[in-house]
C-alpha positions in Angstrom: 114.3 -134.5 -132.8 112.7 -133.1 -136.3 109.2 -131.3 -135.6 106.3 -133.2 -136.8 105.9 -131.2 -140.2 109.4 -132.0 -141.8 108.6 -135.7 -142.5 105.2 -134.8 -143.9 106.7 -131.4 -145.9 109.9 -133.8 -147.1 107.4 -136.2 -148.4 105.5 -133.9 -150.3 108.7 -132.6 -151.9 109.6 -136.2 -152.5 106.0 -136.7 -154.6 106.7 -133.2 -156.1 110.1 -134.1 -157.8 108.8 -137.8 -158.9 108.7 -138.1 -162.8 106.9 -136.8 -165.9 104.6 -139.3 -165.9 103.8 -139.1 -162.5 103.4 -135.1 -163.2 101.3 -136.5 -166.1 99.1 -139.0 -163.9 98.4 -136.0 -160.6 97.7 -133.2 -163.5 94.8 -135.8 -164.3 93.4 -135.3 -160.9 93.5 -131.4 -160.3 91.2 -131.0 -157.1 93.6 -133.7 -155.2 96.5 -131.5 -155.5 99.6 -133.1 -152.9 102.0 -130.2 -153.1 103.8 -129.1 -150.2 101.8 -126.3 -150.0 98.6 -128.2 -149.4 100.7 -130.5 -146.7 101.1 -127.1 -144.8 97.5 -125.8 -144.9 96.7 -129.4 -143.1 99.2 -129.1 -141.2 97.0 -125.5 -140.3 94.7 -127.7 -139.8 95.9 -130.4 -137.7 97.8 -127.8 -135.1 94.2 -125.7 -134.7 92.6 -129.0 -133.7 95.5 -130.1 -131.0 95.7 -126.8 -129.9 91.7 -127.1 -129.6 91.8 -130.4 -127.8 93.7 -128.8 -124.8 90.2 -127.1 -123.9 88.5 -130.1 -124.8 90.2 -133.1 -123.0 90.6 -134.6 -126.4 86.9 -134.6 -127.2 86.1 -133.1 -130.7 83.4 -130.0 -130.9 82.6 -131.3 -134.0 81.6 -134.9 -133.3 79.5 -133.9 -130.5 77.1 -130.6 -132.3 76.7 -132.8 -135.0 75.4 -135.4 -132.7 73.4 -132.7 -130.7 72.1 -131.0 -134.5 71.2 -134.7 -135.5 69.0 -135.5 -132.3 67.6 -131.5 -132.1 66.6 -131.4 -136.0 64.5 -135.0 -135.5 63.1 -134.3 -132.3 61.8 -131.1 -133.9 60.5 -133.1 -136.7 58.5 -135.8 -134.9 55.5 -134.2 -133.0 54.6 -137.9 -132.0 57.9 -138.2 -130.4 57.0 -135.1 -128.7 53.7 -136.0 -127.4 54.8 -139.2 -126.3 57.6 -137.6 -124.3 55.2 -135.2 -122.4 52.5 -138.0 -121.8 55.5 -139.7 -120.2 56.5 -137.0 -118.0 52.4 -136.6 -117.1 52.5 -140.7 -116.2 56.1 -139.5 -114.0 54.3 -137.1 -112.3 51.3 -139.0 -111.0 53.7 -141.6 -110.2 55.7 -139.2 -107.7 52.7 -137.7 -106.6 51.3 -141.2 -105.8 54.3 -141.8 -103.7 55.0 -138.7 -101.8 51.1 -139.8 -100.8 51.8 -143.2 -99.9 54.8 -142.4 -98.0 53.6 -139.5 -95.9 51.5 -142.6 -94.2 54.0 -145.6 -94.7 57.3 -144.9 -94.2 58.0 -148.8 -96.2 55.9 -147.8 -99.3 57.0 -149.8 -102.2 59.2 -147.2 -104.7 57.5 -146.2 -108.0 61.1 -146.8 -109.4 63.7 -148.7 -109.1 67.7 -148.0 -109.6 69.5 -149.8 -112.5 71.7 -152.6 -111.8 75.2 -151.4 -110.6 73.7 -147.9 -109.5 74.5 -147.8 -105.8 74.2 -144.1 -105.1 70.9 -144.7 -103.4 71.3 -147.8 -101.5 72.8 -147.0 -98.4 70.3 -146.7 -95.0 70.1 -143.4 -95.1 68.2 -142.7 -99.0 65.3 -145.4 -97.2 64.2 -142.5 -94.9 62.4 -139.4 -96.1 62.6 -137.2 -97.4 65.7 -138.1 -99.3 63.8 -141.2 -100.6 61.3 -138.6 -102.5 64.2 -136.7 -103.9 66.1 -140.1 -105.2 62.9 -141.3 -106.6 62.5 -137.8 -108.3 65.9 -138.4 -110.0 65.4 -141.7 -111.3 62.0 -140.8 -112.8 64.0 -137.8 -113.8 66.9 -139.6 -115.3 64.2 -142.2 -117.0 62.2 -139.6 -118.9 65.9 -138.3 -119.9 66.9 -141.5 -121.6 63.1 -141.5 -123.5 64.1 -138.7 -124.5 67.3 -139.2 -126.2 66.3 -142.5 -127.5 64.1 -143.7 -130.4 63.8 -140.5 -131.8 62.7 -141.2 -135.4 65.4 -140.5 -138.4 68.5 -140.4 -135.8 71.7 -142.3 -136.5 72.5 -144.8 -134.2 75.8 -143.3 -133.3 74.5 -140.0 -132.6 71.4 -141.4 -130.2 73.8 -143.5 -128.1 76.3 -140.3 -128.1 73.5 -137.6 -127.1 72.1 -140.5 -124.9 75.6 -140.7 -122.8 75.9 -136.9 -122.9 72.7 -136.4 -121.5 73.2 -138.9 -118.5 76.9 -137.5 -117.6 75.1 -134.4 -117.3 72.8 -135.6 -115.2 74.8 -137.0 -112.8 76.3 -134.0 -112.5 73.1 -132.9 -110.6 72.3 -136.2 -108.8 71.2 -135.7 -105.3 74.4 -138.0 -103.9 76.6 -135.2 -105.1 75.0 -132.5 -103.3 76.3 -132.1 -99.9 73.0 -130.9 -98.6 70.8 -133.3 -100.1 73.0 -136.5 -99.4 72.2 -138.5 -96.3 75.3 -139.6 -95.8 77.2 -136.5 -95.8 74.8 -134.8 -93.8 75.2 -137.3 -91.3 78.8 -137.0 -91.1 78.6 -133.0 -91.1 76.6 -133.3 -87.8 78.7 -136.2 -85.9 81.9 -134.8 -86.6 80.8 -130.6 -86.6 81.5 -129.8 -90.1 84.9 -131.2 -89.4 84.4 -133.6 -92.5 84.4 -130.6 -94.8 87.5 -129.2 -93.5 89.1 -132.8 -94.2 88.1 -133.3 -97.3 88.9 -129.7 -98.4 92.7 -131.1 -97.3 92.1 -134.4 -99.1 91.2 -132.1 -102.4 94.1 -129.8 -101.8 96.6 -132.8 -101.5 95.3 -134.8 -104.5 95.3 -131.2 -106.6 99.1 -130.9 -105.6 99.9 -134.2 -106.1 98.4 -134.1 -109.4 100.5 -130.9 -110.6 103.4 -132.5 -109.1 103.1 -135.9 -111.2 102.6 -137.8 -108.4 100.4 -140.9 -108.2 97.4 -141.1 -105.5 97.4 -141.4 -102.1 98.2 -145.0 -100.7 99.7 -146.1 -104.1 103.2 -146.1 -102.3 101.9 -149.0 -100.3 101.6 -150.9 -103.6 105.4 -150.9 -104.7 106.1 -152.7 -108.2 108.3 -155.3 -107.2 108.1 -155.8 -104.0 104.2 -155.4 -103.2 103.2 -156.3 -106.4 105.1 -157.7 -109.9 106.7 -159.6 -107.2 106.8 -162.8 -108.8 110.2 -164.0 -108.8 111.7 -164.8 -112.5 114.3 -162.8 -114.6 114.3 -160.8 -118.2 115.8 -162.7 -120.4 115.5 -160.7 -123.7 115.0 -156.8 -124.2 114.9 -155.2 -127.6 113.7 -151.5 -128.3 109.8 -152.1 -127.5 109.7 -155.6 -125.1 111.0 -157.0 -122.0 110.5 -160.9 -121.7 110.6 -162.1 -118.6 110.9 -165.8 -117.4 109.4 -166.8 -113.9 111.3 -169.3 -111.7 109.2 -172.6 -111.0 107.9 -173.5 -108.0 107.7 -177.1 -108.4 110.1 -180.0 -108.9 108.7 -180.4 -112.1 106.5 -178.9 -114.8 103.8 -179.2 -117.8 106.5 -179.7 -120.9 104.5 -176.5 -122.8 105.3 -173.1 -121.5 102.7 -170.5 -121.3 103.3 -166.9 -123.3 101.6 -164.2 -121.7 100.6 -160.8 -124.2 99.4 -158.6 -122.3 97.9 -155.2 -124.1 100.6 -152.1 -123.8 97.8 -150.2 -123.2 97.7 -151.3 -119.4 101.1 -152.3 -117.6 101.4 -156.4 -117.4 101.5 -156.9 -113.8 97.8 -156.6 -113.8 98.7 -160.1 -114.1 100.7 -160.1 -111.0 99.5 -158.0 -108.1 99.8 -159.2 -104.7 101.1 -162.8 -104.3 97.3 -163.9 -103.0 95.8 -162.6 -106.5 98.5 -162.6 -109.1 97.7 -164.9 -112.2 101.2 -165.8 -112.7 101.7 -166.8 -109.4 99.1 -168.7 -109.6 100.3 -170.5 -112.6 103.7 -170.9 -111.4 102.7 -172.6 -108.4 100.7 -175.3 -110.4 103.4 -176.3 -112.1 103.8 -174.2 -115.4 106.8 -172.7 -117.1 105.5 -169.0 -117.5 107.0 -166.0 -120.0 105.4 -162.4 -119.8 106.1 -159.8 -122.2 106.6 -156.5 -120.2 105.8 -153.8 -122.9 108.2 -150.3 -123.0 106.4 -147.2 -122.2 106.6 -145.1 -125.5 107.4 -141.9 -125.4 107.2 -138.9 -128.7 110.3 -140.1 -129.9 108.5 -143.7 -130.7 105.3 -141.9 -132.6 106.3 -143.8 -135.3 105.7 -147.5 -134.1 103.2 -149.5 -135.9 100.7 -152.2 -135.0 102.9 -154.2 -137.5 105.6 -153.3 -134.9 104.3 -154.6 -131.7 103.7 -157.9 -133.6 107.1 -158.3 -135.0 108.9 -156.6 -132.1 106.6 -158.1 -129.4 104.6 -161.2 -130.3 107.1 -163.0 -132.9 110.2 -161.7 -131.1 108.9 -163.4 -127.7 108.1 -166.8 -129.7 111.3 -166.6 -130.9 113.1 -166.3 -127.3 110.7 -168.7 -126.3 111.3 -172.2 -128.4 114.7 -170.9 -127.7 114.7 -171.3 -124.3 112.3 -174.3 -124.4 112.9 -175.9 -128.0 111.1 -178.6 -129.6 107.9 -177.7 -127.5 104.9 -176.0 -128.1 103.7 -172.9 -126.7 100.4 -171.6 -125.0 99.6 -168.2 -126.0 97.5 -166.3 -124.2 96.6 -162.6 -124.7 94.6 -159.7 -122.7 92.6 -157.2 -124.5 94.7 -155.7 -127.3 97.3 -157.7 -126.7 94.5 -160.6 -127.2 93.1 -159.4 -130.1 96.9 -158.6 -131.7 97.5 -162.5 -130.1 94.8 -163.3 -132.5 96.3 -161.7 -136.1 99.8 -163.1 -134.9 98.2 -167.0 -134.8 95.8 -166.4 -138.3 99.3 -165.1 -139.8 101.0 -167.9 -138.6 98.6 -170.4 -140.0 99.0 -168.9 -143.2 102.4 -170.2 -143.2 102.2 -173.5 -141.4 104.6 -172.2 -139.0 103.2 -174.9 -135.9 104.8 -173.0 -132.7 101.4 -172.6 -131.2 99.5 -175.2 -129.2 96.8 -173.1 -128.2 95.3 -170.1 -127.7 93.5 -168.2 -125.3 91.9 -164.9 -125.2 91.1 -162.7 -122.1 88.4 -159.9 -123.3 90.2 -159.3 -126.2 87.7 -158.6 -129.1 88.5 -159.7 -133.0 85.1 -158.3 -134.3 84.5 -154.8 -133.7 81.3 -154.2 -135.3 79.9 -153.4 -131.7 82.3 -152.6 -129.7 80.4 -151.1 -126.4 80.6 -148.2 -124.9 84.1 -147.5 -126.0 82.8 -146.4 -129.7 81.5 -143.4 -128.2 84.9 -141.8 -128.5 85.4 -143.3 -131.9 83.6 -141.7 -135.3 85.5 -140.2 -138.2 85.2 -136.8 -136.8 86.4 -137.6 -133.1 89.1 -139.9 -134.8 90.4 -137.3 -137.0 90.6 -135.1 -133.7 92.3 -137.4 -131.7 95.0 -138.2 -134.8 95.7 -134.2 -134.9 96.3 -134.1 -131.2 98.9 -137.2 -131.3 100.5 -135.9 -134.5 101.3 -132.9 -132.9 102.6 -134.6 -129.5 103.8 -137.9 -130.7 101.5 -139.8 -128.8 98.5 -140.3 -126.3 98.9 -139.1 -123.5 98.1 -141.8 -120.1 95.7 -139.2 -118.9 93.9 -139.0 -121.8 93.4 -142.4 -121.9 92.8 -143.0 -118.3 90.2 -140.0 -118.2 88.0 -141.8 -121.1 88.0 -144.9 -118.9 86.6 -142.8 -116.5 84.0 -141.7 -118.8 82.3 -144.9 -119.3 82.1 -145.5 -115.2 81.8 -142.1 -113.5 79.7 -143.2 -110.5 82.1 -145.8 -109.9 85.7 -144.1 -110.4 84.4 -140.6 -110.1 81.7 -139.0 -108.3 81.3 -142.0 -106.3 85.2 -140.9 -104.6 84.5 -137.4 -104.6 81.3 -138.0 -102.5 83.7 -140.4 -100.6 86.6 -138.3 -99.9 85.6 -134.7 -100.1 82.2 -134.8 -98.9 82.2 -136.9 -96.2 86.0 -136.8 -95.8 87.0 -140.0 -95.6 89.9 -141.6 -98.0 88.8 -144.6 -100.1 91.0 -147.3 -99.2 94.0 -147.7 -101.8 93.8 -151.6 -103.2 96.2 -153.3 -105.5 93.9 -153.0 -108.5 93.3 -149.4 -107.9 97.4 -148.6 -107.6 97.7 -149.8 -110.8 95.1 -148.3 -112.4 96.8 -145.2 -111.2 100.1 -146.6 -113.5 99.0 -146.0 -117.1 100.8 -146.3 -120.1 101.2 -143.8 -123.1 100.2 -144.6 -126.9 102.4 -144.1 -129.8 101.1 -141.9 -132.7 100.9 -144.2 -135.7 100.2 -147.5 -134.3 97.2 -145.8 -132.3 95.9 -143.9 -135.4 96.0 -147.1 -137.2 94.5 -149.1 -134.7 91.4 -146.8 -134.3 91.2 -146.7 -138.3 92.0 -150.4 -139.3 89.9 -152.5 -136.2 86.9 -149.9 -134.9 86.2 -148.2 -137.7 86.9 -150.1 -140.5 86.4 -153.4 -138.8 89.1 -155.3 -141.2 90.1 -158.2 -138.9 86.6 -159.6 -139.0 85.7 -158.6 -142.6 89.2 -160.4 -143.7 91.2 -157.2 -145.0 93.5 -156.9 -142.3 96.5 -157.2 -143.8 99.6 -158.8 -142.6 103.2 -159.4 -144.4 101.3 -158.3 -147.9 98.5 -160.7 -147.2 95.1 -161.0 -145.2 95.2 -162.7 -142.1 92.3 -164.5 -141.6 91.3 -165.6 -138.0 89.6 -168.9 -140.2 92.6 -170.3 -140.8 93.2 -170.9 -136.7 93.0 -174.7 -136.2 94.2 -174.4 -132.1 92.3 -175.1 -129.6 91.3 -171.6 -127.8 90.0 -170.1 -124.3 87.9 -167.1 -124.5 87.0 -165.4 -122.0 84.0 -162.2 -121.4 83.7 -160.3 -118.3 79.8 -159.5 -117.2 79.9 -155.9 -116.6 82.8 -155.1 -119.5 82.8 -151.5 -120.6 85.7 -151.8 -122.6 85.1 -155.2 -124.4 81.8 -156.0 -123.8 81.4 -160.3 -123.3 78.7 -160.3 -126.7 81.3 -158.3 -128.9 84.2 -160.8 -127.2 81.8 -163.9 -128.2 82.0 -163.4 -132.0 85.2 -165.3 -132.3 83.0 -168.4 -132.4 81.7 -167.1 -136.0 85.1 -165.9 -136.9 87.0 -169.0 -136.3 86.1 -172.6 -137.3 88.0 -174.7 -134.4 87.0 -175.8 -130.4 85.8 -172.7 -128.0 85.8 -173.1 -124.7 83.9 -169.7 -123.9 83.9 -168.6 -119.9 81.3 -165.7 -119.1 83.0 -164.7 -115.5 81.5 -162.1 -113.2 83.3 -158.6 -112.8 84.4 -156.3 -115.2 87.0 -155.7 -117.5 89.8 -156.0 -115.1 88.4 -157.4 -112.0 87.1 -160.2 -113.8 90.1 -161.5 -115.0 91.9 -160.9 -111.7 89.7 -163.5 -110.3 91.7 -165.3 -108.0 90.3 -168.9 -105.8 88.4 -167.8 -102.4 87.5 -164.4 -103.9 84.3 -164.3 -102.3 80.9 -162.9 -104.9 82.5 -164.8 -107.6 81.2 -167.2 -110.5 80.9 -167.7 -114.1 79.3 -169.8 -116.8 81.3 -172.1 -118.8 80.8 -174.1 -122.5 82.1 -176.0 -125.0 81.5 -175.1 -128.8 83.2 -177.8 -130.8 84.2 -177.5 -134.5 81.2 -178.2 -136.6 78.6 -177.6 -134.3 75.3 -175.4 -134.8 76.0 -171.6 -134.3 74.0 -170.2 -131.4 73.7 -166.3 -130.4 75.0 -165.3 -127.2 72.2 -165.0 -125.4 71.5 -168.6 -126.0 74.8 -169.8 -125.2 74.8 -167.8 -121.6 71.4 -169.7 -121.3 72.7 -173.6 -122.1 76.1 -173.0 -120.3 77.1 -174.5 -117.0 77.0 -171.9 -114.5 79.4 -172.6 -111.7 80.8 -170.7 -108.1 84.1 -169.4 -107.8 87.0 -168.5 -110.0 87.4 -169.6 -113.4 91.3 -169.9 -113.1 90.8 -173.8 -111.9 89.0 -174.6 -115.3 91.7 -172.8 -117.1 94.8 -174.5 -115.6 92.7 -178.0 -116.1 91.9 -177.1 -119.8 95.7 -176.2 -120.3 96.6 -179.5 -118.7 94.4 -181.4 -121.0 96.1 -179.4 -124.4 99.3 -180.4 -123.0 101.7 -183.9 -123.0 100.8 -186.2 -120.5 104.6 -186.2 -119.1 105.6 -183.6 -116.6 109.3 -182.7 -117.1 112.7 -180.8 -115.3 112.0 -177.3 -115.1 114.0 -175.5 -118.1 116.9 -173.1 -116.7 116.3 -169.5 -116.8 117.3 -168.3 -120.5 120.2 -169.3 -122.8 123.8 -168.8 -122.1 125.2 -166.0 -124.9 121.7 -166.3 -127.3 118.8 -165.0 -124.2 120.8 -164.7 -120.9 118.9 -163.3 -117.5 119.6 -159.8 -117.8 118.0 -158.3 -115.1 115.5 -159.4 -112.1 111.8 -159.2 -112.6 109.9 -157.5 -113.2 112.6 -155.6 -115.2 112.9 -151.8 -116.0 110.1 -150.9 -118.6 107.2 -151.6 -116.1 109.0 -148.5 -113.9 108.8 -146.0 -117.1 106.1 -143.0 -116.7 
C-alpha cells in the first residue's frame, strides 16, 4: 500500500510538468507556489499534527487556547462582567449560608437549588440526608456561577463561549461530589455493608475492563448480545454485495404484503442492526410482522486501504446501488426510503438528485434524526471549527481513517454523566457491574470512518452548510432538497445530542411538500428504538401540508398532538396510507442470476472491526 505522501508528491509533480501556459498562469500567483517542495513542508505539517493528536485524543491545542485567549482577553476587558460575576457569587453565598441554617433545624428544608433536567447524580435517598445535601447544593451553586461565568461575556464569539462553556463543566464534573468516594452517599454506604469489599471489586472490575481494552475486546456482558443470533436476528438473506454495501432482504411474515417495499439507510457511522436488536425491540421486525417487504443496507466497515471513498461514493455505491437491486427484485413498484442520521441526511441529497431527473422510483420519504440544515447543529459542533477540522483531517490523512474509538469517545463527550462517570461511580466505586443491555452492546460495536468522505463531510455539511444553502453539488449540479415533491416522515428525538429535534425540524423550510413531523421522547438512539409497551414513552405528532404558514419549532411542539406510547404505530399507518390499497404475494427472496441470496442475514460486513 503507497504511504500517504506519494499521491499528494505525484500530484504535485503532475502540476509541475503541466504546460507553458500553465507555468505562465502559477508564475502570476508567486506566494501560492504548488511545487512538490511545498506539498512536503505540509506534509511536515500534517504528520506533526497526527503525531500531536495521539496526546490529545484528537482534540486540537489550537482550537481550544484560542477559545480560552478569546474568553480570558474579554473577561479581562469587561469590569461589568466582572462585578456582576462576584455580586453573583455574594448572592451564592448567602443562599448556602441560608440553607445550611435552615437545614440544621429542618432536615426537609426546601433546596436553594435545583439540579438540571437529566442530572441524576444527586437524586438517590442518600444526597436528601445531611450533610451530603449541603455539599450537592454547594456544587450546583458552584457549577451555576461557572456557567455565568463562561457565558455572556461581552465581545466573545459564539463558538468560543459554548466551547469554554463545555470545557469548563467537564472540568467540573471531574470534581463533583458523586465521584468522590468519600463524599458519595452511596458508595459510602456500600463501603460499610460490605467492609470495603466493594473497593476490592471494583479495583477487579477496573483491572478486567483495562485488559480487555488492551486486548481489543468488547465490554463485559456484550457476549450475551451475539449479532445474529441475540440480536440482527431477523431472518432474511443478502442479496447483493459490492465493495462498500450488503443489501439484505427479510423473509415476510405474513401471507401477504403492502405492494411498496421499504429501503432502510441506515448511517455507516453506527452498524444497522440498531434497527434490529432483540426480536421484542427490533424495527424491522416490527415491520415485517405487519406485513411489509423490508431491504436494509448493511454498510462495510472501512478500513485505511478505503481512505479514499467519497460521500459521492456511499450514494452511488450505497443509496442508488440498493434502488437498483431493489425495483429489481420488486419491479414496477415504488419504494419507501427511509434513512437514519447520516444515512438520512445522505437519503435526503439522493431524492433532491433524483428529482432533478424525474427519475420517479421513490414513493416517499422518511427521515429519522437525520439533519439537512446544519447551521446549528448541537452539541456536536463543538468538535467542529476550521482549526479542530484541520486537526482531525491531518490525523486521518496520516492513518487513512477515523478511528471507532475516536468517534465513540466524542460521543462520550457530549454525555459524560450518563456513559461515563455515572459507570465508573457504578462499577468501581461501589462495585457493582451496570447491567449489559442490547442498546449498550452495540454501542460497544462502532464503525471506522474513511479519510476523504469524512474530511468532506465535515467541510461540505457543518461547516460550509451547502445542502441547505443549495451548493451541494451532485453529478455536476446542485441538489436541491426543493425539488422533493414525496411525501416524508421526520422524525426528532427530545434529548438529541447528536441531531438536536430543532436543527432536524428545518426540513419544513427546506422542502416545499407534506411533513408529517414526530417529536418522540429519548435520545438519539433510544428514541428511535422505541418499540410498543416500552413503558415512559410518548411523543407529539403534526401535519404541515404544502402551502401552509411556516411556524417555528417551538410553536409547532406547542399545536401538536401529544400522544402515549411509541410512534412506530403512526408510522406503519402513515406508510399504509402512501401505499396501494391492494395487499399482494410476498416477492421471493432476490433474483435468479441478476441479485441471488448470497448469504444469511445479517451478512458478513456487520461482523467487521
Amino acid at each position: 500500500m503507497k504511504t500517504p505522501e506519494r499521491p499528494v508528491l505525484a500530484a504535485a509533480r503532475a502540476r509541475k510538468a503541466g504546460s507553458a501556459s500553465s507555468i505562465t498562469a502559477q508564475s502570476a500567483l508567486p506566494y501560492e507556489d504548488e511545487d512538490a517542495g511545498g506539498e512536503a513542508f505540509r506534509a511536515i505539517d500534517r504528520m506533526r499534527e497526527a503525531l500531536s493528536a495521539m496526546a490529545t485524543g484528537g482534540l486540537s491545542p489550537a482550537a481550544l487556547m484560542l477559545a480560552y485567549f478569546d474568553w480570558s482577553i474579554h473577561l479581562a476587558s469587561a469590569p461589568g462582567k466582572r462585578m456582576e460575576l462576584a455580586d453573583k457569587a455574594g448572592q451564592n453565598w448567602g443562599l448556602l449560608l441560608t440553607y445550611m441554617a435552615a437545614a440544621a433545624t429542618r432536615p426537609d428544608a426546601t433546596p436553594c437549588i435545583e439540579a438540571l433536567p437529566g442530572d441524576n447524580r444527586f437524586r438517590a435517598e442518600g444526597w436528601q440526608k445531611q450533610p451530603y445535601t449541603i455539599w450537592a447544593q454547594a456544587f450546583l451553586l458552584c457549577q451555576q456561577w461557572w456557567h455565568n461565568v463562561t457565558r455572556n461575556v461581552p465581545g466573545m464569539t459564539p463558538h468560543h463561549e459554548d466551547v469554554v462553556s463545555f470545557t469548563a463543566r467537564q472540568l467540573l464534573d471531574m470534581f463533583s461530589p458523586s465521584n468522590i468516594p468519600f463524599a458519595n452517599p452511596e458508595v459510602i454506604h456500600k463501603a460499610m455493608e460490605t467492609g470495603g469489599a466493594n473497593f476490592a471489586q471494583g479495583f477487579r472490575n477496573w483491572l478486567e475492563d483495562v485488559g480487555r481494552m488492551a486486548m481489543r475486546q468488547p465490554p463485559v456482558g456484550t457476549e450475551a448480545f451475539r449479532v445474529g443470533h441475540d440480536v440482527a436476528a431477523t431472518s432474511g438473506k443478502v442479496v447483493y454485495r459490492n465493495h462498500l454495501i450488503e443489501l439484505i432482504q427479510y423473509a415476510p411474515a405474513t401471507k401477504d404484503v403492502l405492494a411498496e417495499p421499504i429501503l432502510i439507510v441506515p448511517a455507516w457511522i453506527m452498524k444497522y442492526y440498531i434497527l434490529d436488536l432483540s426480536p421484542h425491540n427490533s424495527l424491522i421486525g416490527y415491520l415485517v410482522a405487519r406485513g411489509h417487504t423490508v431491504f436494509c443496507i448493511s454498510w462495510r466497515n472501512p478500513t485505511a486501504r478505503d481512505r479514499d471513498l467519497t460521500l459521492d461514493d456511499y450514494r452511488r455505491l450505497g443509496i442508488l446501488a440498493a434502488l437498483d437491486a431493489v425495483s429489481a427484485i420488486v419491479p414496477e413498484r415504488k419504494i419507501h426510503a427511509t434513512g437514519y442520521c447520516l444515512g438520512g441526511t445522505l437519503l435526503a441529497i439522493t431524492a433532491a438528485a433524483l428529482a432533478r431527473t424525474e427519475d420517479q422510483r421513490l414513493a416517499s420519504v422518511t427521515l429519522f434524526a437525520a439533519q439537512t440544515d446544519f447551521s446549528e447543529p448541537g452539541e456536536l459542533a463543538l468538535f467542529i471549527d476550521h482549526s479542530q477540522l484541520h486537526f482531525l483531517d491531518s490525523m486521518m490523512w496520516h492513518s487513512g481513517c477515523l478511528s471507532a474509538d475516536q468517534m465513540a469517545g466524542a460521543f462520550q463527550l457530549l454525555r459524560t454523566n450518563d456513559l461515563v462517570w455515572s459507570r465508573l461511580v457504578h462499577d468501581y466505586l461501589i462495585g457493582k457491574r451496570t447491567p449489559m443491555t442490547d442498546l449498550m452492546a452495540w454501542n460497544a460495536d462502532p464503525t471506522h470512518m474513511p479519510y476523504r468522505m469524512h474530511a468532506e463531510y465535515l467541510q461540505r455539511l457543518y461547516l460550509d452548510n451547502e445542502l441547505a444553502a443549495g451548493r451541494f453539488i451532485v453529478d455536476g449540479r446542485p441538489a436541491h432538497l426543493q425539488n422533493i415533491r414525496l411525501p416524508m416522515f421526520v422524525v426528532g428525538t427530545e434529548r438529541d445530542h447528536v441531531a438536536p429535534w430543532r436543527s432536524v425540524y428545518k426540513i419544513h423550510y427546506l422542502t416545499d411538500t407534506d411533513v408529517t413531523f414526530v417529536l418522540t421522547s429519548g435520545g438519539h438512539n433510544a428514541g428511535i428504538v422505541s418499540e410498543p409497551d416500552h413503558p415512559g414513552r410518548g411523543f407529539r405528532i403534526a401535519l404541515s401540508r404544502e402551502g401552509d404558514p411556516s411556524v417555528s419549532a417551538d410553536e409547532w411542539a406547542a399545536a401538536a398532538t401529544s400522544k402515549d406510547g411509541s410512534w412506530w404505530p403512526d408510522w406503519v399507518e402513515w406508510l399504509a396510507g402512501h401505499s396501494a390499497p391492494e395487499r399482494v404475494a410476498p416477492p421471493v427472496l432476490g433474483v435468479p442470476k441478476r441479485y441471488p441470496p448470497i448469504d444469511d442475514a445479517p451478512g458478513t460486513y456487520v461482523h467487521q472491526r
